[in-house]
N, C-alpha and C positions, 0 to 999 in steps of 0.2 A: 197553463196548469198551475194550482195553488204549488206552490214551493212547502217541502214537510220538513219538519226537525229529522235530521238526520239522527237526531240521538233515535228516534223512537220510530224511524224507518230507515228498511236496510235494504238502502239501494245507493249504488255509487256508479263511476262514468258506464263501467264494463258491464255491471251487472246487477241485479236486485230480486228481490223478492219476487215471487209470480204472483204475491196475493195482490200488488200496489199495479198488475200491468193497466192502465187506460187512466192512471194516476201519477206516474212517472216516465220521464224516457230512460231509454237500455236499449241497448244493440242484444240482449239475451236476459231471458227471464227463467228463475231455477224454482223449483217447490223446496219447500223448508224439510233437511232431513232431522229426524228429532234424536236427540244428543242428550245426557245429563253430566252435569259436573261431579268427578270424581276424588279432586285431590281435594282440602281441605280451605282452602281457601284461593282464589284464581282474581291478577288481574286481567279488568274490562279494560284492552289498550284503545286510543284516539284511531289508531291506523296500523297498516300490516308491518310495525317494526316496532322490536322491542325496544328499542330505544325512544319509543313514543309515549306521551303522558299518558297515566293512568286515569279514567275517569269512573269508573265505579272498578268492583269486585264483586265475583261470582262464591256462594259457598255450597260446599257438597251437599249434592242434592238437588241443587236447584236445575231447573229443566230449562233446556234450551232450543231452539231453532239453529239449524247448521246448514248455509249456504254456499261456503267456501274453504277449499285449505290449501295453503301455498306457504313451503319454506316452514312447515313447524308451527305455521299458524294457522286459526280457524276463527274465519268472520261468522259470528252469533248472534242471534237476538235472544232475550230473558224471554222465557215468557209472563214472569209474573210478573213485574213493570216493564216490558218492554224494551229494556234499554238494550240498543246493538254497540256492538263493537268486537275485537279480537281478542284469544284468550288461544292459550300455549293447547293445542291440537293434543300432546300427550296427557290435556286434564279430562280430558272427553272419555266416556264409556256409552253403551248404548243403556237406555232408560234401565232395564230390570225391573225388580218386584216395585209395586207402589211405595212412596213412604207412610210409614205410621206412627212416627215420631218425630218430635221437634226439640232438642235441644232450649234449654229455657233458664241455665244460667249464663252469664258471660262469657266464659269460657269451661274445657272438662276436658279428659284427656280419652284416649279412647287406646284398649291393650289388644295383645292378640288373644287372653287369653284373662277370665275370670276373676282375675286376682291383680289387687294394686301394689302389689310385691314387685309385679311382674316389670320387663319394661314396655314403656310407653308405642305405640305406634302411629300415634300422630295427636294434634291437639285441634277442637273444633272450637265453635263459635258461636254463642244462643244463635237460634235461626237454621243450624244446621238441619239436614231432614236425613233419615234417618230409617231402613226397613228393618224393624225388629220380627224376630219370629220365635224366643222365647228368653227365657231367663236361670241365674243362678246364681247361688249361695255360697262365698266363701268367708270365712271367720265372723257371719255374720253380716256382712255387706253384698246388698242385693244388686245384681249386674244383668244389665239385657243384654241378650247375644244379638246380633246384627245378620241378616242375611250374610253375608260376608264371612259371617262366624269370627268377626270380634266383641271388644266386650265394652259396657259404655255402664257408668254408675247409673244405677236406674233412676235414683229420684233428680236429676239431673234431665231428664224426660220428662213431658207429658205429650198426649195421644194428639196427632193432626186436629184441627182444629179446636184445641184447646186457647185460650185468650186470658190473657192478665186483665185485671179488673179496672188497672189506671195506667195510661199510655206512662204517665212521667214517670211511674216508682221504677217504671224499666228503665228509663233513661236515665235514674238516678242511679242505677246499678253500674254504671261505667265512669262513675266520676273516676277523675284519675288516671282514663286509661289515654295512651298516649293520641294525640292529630296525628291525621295520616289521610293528604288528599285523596282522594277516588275511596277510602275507607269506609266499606260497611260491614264489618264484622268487629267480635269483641276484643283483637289484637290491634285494633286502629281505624278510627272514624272520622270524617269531619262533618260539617253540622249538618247536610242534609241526610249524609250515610244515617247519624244517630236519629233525628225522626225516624227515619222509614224503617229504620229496625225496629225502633220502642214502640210505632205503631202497630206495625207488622204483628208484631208477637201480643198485642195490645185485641189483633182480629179487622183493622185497618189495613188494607194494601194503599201507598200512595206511590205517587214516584218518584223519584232518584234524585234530581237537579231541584236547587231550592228556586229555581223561579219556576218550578214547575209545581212547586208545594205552593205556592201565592193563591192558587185556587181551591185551599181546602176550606172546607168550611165553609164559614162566613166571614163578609168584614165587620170592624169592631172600631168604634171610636171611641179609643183608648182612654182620651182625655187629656188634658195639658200635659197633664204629669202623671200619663199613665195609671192614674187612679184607679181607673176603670176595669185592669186589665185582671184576672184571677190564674188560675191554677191549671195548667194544661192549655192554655193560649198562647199563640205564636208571633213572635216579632218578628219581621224580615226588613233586612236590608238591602239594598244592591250587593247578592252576592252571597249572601249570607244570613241564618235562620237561626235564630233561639229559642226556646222551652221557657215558657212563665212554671216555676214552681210553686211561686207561692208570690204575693204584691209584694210589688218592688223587688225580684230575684229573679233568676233565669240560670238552667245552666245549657251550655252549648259547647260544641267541638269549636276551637278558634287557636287559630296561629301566635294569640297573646301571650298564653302559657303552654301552647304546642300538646293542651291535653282538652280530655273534658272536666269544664268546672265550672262553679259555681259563681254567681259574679252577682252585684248590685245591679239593677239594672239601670238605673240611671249612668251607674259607671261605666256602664259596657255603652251608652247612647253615648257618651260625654269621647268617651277613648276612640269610639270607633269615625265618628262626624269628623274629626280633619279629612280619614283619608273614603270613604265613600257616601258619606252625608250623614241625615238624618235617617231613622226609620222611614220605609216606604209604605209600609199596609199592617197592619196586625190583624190576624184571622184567629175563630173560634171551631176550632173541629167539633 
């Protein structure tokens, strides 16, 4: 049998998926029960223990596959890239009303009630989704209610399938915010989290792992000195993924300044080469 990225198939010694049966071995095969995440931001663990690395992050909203739960945990798979792993069992609700909104700045806070006097009841993250079912007016600040019946700034929304016109001006929207492995929300990312969000909300779904972005697009030869490369074009290295803003610029989530930022790009080839080489591919979404 071909052997699969376990990132993006959820099958292990005991058990797996029933969609993968005559594709994997299992002593037991289960159908996917459908889950959505409820708390505001959730990590994606390696394995059934919290004290395991985190490799992505789920945010509310997002829809899951639920095959398992042992000890407080629940093995998942995303459905909209795919990626499996564990997440704390109390972040699960079952689906509810569709979403109809998307979160579309960085972050926004969300109250129990109309009014930003009020206090806060939890903070979201662009990307969040979101079932709104009406609206209201307090001292002139317009608030959509949430099925839930809290309250979220309106213009801080637009409608499910709505798309930003330039993948990067969203990723320039996070300059600043702090690295944060397995991060893909507006409170901490690292650089394949930051693609897949800027794209995302861009109206691109890619996936999660940057050697798994190595296939977007096209390839591009760059040129000696990167001459070649424009605006929305993608560097990768063993490991690691940057954003062309503009020749010779890029910004990317990186453990250099522990944020996202802006960098020369020659500088970021020159600093990064002792410890994982040169550039491997540059691709044109």
């Amino acid at each position: 049998m071909t052997v699969l990225d376990r990132r993006l198939h959820a099958y292990r010694q005991d058990l797996a998926d029933s969609r993968l049966q005559g594709r994997v071995a299992a002593p037991r095969f289960v159908p996917p029960r459908a889950r959505r995440i409820a708390s505001p931001v959730v990590d994606l663990l390696v394995g059934p223990d919290r004290a395991a690395g985190v490799n992505s992050q789920l945010l509310r909203g997002a829809d899951v596959d639920l095959f398992d739960e042992r000890d407080g945990l629940a093995w998942v798979q995303a459905r909209e890239d795919g990626y499996v792993g564990y997440v704390e069992t109390a972040s699960l609700a079952e689906p509810g009303a569709a979403a109809t909104h998307v979160v579309v700045v960085p972050r926004t806070f969300i109250y129990g009630k109309p009014d930003m006097k009020t206090p806060r009841t939890a903070a979201l993250s662009m990307g969040t989704r979101l079932s709104v079912t009406g609206e209201a007016e307090t001292r002139g600040s317009r608030f959509a209610i949430t099925a839930d019946g809290e309250a979220v700034f309106a213009d801080h929304l637009r409608p499910v399938g709505w798309g930003a016109p330039d993948y990067v001006a969203v990723a320039e929207q996070f300059e600043h915010t702090p690295y944060l492995w397995g991060g893909t929300s507006g409170f901490g990312l690292d650089c394949s989290g930051l693609v897949q969000l800027a794209m995302k909300m861009a109206g691109t779904l890619v996936l999660r792992d940057s050697d798994m972005q190595e296939k977007i697009g096209a390839p591009l030869d760059p040129g000696p000195d990167f001459q070649a490369v424009r605006r929305g074009d993608l560097v990768f290295w063993k490991g690691h993924v940057a954003i062309v803003t503009a020749p010779g610029e890029v910004i990317h989530a990186n453990g250099n300044t522990m944020t996202v930022a802006r960098e020369p790009l020659a500088a970021a080839i020159a600093r990064i080469a002792p410890l994982f080489g040169p550039p491997t591919v540059t691709r044109r979404p």
